[in-house]
N, CA, C and O of each residue as an XYZ file, in Angstrom:
660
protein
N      54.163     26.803    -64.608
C      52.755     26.978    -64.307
C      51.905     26.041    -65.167
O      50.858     25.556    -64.738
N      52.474     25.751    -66.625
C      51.625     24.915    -67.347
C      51.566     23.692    -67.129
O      50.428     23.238    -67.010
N      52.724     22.736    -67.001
C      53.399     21.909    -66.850
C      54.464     21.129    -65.451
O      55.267     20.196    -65.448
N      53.983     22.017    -64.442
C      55.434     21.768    -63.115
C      55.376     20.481    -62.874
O      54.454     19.666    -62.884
N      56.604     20.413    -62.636
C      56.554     19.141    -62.083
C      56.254     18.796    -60.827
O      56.496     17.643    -60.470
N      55.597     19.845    -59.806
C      55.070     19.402    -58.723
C      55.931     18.778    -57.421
O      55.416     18.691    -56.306
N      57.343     18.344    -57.714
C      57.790     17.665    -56.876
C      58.135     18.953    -55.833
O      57.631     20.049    -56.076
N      59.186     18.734    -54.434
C      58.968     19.568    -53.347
C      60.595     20.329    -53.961
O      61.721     19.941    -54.272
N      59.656     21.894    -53.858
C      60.190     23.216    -54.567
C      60.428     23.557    -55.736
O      61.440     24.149    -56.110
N      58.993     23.015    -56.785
C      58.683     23.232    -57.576
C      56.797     23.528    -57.897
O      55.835     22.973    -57.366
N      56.824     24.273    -58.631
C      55.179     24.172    -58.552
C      54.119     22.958    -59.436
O      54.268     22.581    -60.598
N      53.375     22.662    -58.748
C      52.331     21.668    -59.628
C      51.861     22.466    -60.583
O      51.270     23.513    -60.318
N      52.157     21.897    -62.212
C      51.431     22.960    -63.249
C      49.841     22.650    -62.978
O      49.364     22.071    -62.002
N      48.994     23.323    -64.376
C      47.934     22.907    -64.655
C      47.295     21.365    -65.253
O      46.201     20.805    -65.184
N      48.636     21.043    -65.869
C      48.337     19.971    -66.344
C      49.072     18.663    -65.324
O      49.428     17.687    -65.986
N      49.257     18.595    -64.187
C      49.410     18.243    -63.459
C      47.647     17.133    -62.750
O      46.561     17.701    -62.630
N      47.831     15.768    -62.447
C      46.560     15.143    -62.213
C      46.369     16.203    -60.990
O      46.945     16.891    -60.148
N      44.923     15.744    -61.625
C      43.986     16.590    -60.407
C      43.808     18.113    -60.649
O      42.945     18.524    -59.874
N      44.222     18.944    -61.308
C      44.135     20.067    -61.453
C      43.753     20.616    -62.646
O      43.908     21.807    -62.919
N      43.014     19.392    -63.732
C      42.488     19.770    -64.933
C      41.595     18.579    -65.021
O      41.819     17.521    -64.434
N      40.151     18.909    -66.103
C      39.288     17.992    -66.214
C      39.548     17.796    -67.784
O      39.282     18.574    -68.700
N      40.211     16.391    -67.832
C      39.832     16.110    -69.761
C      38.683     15.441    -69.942
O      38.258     14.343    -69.580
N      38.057     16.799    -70.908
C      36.511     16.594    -70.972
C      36.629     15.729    -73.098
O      35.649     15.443    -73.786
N      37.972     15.587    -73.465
C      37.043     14.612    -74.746
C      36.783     13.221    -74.870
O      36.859     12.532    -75.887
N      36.359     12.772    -73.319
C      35.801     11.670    -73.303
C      34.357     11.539    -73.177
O      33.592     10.611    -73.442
N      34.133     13.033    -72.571
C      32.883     13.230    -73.180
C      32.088     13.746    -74.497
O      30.914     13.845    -74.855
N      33.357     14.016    -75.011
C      32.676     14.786    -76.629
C      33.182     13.282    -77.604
O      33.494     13.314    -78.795
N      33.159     12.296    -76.907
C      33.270     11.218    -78.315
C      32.433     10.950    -78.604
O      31.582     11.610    -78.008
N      31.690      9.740    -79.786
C      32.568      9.806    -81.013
C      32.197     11.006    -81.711
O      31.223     11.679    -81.372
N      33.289     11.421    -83.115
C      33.697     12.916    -83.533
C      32.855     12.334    -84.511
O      32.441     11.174    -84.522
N      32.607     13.353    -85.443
C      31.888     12.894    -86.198
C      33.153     12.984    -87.612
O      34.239     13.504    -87.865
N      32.189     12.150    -88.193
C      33.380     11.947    -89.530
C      34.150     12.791    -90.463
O      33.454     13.579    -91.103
N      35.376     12.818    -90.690
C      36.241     14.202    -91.478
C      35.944     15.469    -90.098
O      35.966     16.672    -90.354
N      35.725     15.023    -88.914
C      36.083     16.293    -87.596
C      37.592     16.544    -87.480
O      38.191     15.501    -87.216
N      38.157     17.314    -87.566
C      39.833     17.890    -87.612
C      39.984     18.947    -86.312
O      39.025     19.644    -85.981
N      41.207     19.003    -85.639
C      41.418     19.315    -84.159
C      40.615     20.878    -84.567
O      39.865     21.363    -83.720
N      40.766     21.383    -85.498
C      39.675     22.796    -85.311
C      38.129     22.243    -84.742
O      37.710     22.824    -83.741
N      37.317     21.218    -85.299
C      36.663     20.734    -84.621
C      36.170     20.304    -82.818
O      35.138     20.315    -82.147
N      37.876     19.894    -82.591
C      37.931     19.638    -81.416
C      37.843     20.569    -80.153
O      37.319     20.439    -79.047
N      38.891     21.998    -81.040
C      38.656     23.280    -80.055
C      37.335     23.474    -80.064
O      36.903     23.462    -78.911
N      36.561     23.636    -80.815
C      34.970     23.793    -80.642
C      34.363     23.182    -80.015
O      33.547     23.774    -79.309
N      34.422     21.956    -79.953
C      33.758     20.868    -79.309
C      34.166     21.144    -77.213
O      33.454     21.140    -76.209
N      35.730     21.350    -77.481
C      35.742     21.481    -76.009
C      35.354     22.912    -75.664
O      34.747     23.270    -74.655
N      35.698     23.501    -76.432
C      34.956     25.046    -75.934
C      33.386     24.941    -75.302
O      32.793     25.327    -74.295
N      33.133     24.284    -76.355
C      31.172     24.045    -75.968
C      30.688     23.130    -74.710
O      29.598     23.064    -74.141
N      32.191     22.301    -74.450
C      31.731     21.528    -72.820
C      32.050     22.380    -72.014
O      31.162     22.661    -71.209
N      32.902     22.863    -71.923
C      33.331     24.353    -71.234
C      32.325     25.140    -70.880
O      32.257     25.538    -69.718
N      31.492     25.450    -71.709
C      30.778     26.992    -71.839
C      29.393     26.125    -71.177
O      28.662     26.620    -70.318
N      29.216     24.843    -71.721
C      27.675     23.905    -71.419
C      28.240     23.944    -69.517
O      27.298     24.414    -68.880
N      29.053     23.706    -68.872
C      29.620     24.135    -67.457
C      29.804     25.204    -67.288
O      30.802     25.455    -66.612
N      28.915     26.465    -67.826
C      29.347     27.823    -67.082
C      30.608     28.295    -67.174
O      30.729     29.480    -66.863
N      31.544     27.745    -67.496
C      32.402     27.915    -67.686
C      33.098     29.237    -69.091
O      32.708     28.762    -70.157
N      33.815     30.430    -69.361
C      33.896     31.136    -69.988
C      35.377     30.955    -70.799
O      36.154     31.904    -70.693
N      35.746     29.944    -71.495
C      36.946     29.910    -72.174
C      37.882     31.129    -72.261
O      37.469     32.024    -72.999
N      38.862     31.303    -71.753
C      39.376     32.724    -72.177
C      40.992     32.464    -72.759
O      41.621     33.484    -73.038
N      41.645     31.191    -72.940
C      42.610     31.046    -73.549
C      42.823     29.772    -73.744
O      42.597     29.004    -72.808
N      43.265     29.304    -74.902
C      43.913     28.091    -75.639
C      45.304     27.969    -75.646
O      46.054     28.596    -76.395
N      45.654     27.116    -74.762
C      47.086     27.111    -74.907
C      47.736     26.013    -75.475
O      47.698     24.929    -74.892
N      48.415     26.169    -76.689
C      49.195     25.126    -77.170
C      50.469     25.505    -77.468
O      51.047     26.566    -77.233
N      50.871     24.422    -78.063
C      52.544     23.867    -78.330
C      52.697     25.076    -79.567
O      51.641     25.247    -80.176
N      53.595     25.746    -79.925
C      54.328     26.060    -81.617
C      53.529     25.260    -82.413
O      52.588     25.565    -83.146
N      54.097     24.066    -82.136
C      53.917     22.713    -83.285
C      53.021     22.096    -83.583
O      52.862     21.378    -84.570
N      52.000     22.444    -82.303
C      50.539     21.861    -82.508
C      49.705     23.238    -83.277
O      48.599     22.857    -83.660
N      49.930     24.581    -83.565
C      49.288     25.677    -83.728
C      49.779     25.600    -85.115
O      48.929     25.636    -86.005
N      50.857     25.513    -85.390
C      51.661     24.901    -87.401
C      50.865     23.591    -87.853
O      50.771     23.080    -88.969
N      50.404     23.270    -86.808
C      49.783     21.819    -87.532
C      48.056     22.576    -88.295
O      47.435     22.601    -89.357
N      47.979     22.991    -87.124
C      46.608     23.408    -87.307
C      46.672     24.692    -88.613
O      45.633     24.723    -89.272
N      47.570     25.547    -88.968
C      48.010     26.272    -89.544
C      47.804     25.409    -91.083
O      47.067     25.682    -92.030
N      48.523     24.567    -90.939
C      48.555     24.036    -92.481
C      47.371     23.116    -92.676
O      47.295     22.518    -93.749
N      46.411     22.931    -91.731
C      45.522     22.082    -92.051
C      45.170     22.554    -93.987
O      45.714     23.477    -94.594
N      44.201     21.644    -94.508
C      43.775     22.166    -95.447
C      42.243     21.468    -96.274
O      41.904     20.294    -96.121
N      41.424     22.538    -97.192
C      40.631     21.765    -97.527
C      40.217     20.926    -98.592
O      41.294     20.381    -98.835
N      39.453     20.467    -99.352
C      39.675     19.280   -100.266
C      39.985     19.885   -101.600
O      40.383     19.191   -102.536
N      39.864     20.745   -101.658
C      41.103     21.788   -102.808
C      41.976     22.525   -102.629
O      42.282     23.526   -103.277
N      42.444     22.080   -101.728
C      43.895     22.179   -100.832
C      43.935     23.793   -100.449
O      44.863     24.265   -101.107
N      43.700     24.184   -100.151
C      43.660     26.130    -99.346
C      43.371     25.282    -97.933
O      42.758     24.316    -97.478
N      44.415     26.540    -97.532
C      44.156     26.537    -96.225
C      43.096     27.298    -95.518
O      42.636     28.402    -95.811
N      42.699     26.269    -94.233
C      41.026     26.845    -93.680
C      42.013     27.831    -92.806
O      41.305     28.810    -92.572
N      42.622     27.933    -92.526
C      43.158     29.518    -91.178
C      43.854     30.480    -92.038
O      44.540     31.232    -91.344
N      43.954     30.810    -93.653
C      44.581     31.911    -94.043
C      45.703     30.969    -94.561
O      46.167     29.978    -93.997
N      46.121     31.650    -96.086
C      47.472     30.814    -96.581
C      48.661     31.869    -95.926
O      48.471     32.829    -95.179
N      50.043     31.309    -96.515
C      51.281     31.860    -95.923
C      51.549     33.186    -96.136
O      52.353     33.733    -95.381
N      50.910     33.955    -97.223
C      50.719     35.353    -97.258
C      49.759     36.163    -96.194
O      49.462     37.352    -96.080
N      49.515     35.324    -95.684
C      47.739     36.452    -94.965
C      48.828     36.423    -92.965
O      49.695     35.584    -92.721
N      48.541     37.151    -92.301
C      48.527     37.359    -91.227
C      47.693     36.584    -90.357
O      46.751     37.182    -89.836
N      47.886     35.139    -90.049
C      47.028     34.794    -89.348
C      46.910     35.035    -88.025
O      47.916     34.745    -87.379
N      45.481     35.723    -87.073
C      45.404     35.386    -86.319
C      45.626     34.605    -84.916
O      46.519     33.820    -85.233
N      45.434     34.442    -84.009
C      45.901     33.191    -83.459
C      44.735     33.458    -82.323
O      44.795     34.032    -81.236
N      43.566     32.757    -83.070
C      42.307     32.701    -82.313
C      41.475     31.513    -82.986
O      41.714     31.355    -84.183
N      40.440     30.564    -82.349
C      39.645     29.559    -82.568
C      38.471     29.827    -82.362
O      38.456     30.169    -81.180
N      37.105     29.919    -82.894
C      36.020     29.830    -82.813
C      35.878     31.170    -81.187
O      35.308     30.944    -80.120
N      36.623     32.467    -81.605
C      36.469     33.421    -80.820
C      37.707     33.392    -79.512
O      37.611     34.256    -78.641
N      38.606     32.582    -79.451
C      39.382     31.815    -78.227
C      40.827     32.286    -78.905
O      41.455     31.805    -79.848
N      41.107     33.456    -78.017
C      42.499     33.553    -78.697
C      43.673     32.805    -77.985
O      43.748     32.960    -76.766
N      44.576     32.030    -78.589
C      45.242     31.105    -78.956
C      46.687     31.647    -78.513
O      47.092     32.669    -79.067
N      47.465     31.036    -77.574
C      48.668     31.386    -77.134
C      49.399     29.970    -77.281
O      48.976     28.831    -77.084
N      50.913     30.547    -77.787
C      51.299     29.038    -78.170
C      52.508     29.830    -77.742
O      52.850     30.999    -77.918
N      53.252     28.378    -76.869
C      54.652     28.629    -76.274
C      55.176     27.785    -75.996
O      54.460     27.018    -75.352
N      56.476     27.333    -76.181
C      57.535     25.838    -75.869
C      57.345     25.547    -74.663
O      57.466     24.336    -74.478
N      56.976     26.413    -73.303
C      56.913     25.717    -72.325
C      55.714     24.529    -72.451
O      55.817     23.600    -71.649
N      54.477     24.494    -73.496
C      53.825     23.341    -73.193
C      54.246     22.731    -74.321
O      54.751     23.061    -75.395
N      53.696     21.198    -73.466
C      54.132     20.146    -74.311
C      53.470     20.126    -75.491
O      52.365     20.629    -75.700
N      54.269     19.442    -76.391
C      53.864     19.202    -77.830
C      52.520     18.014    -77.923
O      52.924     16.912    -77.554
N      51.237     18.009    -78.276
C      50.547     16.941    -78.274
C      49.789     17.514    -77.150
O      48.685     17.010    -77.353
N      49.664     18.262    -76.066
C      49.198     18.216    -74.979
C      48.400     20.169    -75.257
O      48.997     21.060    -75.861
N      47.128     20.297    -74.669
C      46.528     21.871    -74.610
C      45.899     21.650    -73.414
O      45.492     20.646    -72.828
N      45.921     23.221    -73.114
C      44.981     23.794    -71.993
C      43.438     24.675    -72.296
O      43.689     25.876    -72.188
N      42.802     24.580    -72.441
C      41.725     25.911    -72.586
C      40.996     25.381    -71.379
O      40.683     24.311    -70.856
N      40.846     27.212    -71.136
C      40.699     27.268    -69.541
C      39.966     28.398    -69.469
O      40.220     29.284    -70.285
N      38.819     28.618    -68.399
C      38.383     29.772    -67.833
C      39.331     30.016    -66.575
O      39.050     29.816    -65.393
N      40.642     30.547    -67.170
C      41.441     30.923    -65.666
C      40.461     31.613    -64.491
O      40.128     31.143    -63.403
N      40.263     32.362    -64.850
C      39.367     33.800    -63.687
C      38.952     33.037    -62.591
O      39.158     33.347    -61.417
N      38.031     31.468    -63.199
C      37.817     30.786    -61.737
C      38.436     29.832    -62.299
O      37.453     29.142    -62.570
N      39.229     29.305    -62.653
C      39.847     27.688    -62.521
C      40.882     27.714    -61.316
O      40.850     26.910    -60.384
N      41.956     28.913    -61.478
C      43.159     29.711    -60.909
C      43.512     30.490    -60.609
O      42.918     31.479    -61.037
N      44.824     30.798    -59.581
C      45.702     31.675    -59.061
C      46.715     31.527    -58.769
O      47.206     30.615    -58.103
N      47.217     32.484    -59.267
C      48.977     32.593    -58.495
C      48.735     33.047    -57.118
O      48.048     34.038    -56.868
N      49.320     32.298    -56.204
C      49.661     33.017    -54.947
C      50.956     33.582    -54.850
O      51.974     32.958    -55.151
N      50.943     34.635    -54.476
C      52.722     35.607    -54.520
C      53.391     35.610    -53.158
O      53.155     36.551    -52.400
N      53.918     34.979    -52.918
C      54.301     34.876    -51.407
C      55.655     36.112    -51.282
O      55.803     36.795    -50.269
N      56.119     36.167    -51.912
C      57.703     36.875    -52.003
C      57.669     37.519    -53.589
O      57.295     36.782    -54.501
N      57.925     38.400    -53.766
C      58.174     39.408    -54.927
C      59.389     38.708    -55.774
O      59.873     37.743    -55.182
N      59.880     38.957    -56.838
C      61.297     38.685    -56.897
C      62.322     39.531    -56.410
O      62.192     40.755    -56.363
N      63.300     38.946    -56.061
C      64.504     39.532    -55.393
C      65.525     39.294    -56.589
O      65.512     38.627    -57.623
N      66.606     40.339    -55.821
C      68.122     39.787    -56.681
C      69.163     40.300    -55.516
O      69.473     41.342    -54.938
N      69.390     39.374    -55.532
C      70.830     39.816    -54.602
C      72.289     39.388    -55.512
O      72.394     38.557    -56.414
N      73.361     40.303    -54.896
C      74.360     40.330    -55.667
C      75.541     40.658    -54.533
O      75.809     41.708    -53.948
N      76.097     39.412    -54.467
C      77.354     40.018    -53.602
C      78.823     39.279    -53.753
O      79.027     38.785    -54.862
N      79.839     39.149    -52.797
C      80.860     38.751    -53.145
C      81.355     37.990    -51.459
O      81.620     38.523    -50.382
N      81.321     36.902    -51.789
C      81.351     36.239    -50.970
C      83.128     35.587    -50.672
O      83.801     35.918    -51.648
N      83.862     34.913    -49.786
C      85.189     34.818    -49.813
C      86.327     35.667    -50.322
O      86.893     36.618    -49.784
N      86.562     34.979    -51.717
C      87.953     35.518    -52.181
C      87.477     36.195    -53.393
O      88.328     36.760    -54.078
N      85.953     36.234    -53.854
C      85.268     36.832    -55.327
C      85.782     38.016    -55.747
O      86.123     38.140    -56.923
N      85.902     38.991    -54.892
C      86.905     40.000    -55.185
C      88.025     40.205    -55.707
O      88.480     41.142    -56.361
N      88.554     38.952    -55.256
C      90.469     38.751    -55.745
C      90.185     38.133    -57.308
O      90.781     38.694    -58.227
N      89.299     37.005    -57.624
C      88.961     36.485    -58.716
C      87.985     37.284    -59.650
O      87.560     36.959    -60.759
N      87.661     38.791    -58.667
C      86.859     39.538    -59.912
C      85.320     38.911    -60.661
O      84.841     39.060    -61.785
N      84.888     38.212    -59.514
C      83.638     37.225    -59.607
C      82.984     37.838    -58.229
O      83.459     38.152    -57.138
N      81.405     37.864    -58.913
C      79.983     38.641    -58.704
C      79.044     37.147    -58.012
O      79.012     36.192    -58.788
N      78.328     36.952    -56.646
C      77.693     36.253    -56.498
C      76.181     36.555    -57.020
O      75.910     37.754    -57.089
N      75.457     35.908    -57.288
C      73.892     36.778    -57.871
C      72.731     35.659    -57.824
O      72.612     34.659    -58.532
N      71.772     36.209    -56.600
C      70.758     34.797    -56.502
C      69.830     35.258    -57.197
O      70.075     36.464    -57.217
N      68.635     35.030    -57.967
C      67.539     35.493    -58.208
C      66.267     34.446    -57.798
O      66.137     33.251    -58.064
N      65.496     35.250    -57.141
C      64.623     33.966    -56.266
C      63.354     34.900    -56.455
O      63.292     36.119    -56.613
N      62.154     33.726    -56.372
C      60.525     34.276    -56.326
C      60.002     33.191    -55.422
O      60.755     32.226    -55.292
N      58.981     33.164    -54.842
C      58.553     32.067    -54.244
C      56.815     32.407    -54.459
O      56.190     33.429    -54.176
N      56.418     31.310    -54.980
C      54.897     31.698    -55.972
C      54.643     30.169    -55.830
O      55.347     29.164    -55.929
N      53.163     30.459    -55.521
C      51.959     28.830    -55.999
C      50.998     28.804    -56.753
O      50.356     29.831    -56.967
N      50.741     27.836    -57.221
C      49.304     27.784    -58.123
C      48.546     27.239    -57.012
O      48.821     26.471    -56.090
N      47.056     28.139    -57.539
C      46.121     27.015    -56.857
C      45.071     27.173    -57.673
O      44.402     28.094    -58.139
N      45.151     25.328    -57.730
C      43.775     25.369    -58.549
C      42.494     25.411    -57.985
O      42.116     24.541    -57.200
N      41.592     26.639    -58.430
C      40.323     26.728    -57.605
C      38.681     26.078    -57.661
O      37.646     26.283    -57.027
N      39.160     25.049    -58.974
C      38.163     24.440    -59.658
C      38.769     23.746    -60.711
O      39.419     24.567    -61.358
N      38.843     22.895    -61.077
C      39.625     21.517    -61.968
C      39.080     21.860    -63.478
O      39.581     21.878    -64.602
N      37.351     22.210    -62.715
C      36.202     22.185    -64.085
C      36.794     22.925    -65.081
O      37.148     22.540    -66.195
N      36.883     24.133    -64.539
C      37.402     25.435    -65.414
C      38.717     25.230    -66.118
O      39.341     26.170    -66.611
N      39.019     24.296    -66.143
C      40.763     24.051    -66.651
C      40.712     22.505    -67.343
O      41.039     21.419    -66.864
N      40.104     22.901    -68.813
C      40.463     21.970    -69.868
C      41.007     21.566    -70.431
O      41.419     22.059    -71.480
N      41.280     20.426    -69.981
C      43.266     20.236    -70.841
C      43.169     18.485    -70.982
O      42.149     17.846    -70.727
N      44.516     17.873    -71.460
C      45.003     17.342    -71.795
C      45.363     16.581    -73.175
O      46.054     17.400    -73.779
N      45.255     15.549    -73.887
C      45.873     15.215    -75.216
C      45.164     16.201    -76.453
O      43.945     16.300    -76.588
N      46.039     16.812    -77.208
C      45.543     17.470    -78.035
C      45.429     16.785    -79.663
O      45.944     17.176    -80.710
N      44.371     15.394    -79.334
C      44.339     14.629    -80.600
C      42.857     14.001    -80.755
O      41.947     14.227    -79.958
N      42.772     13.348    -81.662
C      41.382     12.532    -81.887
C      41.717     11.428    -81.779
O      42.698     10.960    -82.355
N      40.734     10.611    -80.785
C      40.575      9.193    -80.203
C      40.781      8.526    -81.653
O      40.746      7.302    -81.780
C-alpha cells in the first residue's frame, strides 16, 4: 500500500507517481541550522495551508533513529534521551514507522480524503490435497485477498524524499 509496485497484479502504493504531491519544493529555501524535525513542520503546515488535516507520518525505522538521536548544541537530545519513553509523534502527528517504507523516503497524509482501500474479495484460505498429497502427507494452502488503492486526491498525500535540498 505504501510502496507497490503497481505493475499488473500488484497494487500501485502511495508513493507511486501520480498518487502523492511532494510539496518541499515549495517549502524551500530552509532556513539555516533547519533539521528534518523542521521539515515535518514545514510539510505539515503546507498540508494544513491546503485544508488538508495531517493524520499520520509515515517513516522508515531508520529515518525515526535518525531523528531520535538528533541533538542539541550541548548535545541532549531534542525527542527525550535513551532512558525516557519516547513518543512517536511530531509537532502533534503521530508517527508510524515500518520496514515496509523505504529508508530516505515519508508519507504524511490526510488519508480520510487522500484514500481508500477498495475490498473486492475478503481473504480466503483454502486448503486441500490435490493428486498424490495424501500419499506424500502434503497439505495444498492458497491464501488470496484481492484489494485496490485509490487515490482520491494526490493533495492529501504528502510524500516523497525525506531530506533537505
Amino acid at each position: 500500500i505504501l510502496v507497490g509496485a503497481g505493475t499488473s497484479g500488484a497494487l500501485s502504493g502511495f508513493l507511486n507517481t501520480g498518487n502523492y504531491t511532494d510539496y518541499s519544493s515549495s517549502i524551500t529555501p530552509y532556513a539555516s541550522g533547519d533539521t528534518l524535525i523542521d521539515f515535518a513542520a514545514r510539510i505539515q503546515a503546507e498540508l494544513e495551508s491546503r485544508n488538508y488535516t495531517p493524520e499520520y507520518l509515515i517513516l522508515n525505522p531508520k529515518d525515526w533513529t535518525d531523528l531520535c538521536l538528533l541533538k542539541d548544541s550541548q548535545k541532549r537530545y531534542i525527542l527525550g534521551g535513551p532512558g525516557q519513553n519516547v513518543e512517536k509523534t511530531l509537532w502533534g502527528v503521530p508517527v508510524i514507522t515500518t520496514g515496509a517504507m523505504t529508508s530516505g523516503k515519508y508519507i504524511m497524509a490526510d488519508f480520510t480524503l487522500g484514500g481508500a482501500i477498495l475490498d473486492r474479495q475478503e481473504l480466503t484460505v483454502d486448503i486441500d490435497r490435490t493428486q498424490d498429497d495424501f500419499i506424500k502427507n502434503l497439505l495444498t494452502i492458497r491464501v488470496e485477498r484481492r484489494l485496490g488503492l485509490a487515490v482520491l486526491d494526490a493533495g492529501a498525500i504528502g510524500g516523497g524524499d525525506w531530506e533537505y535540498q
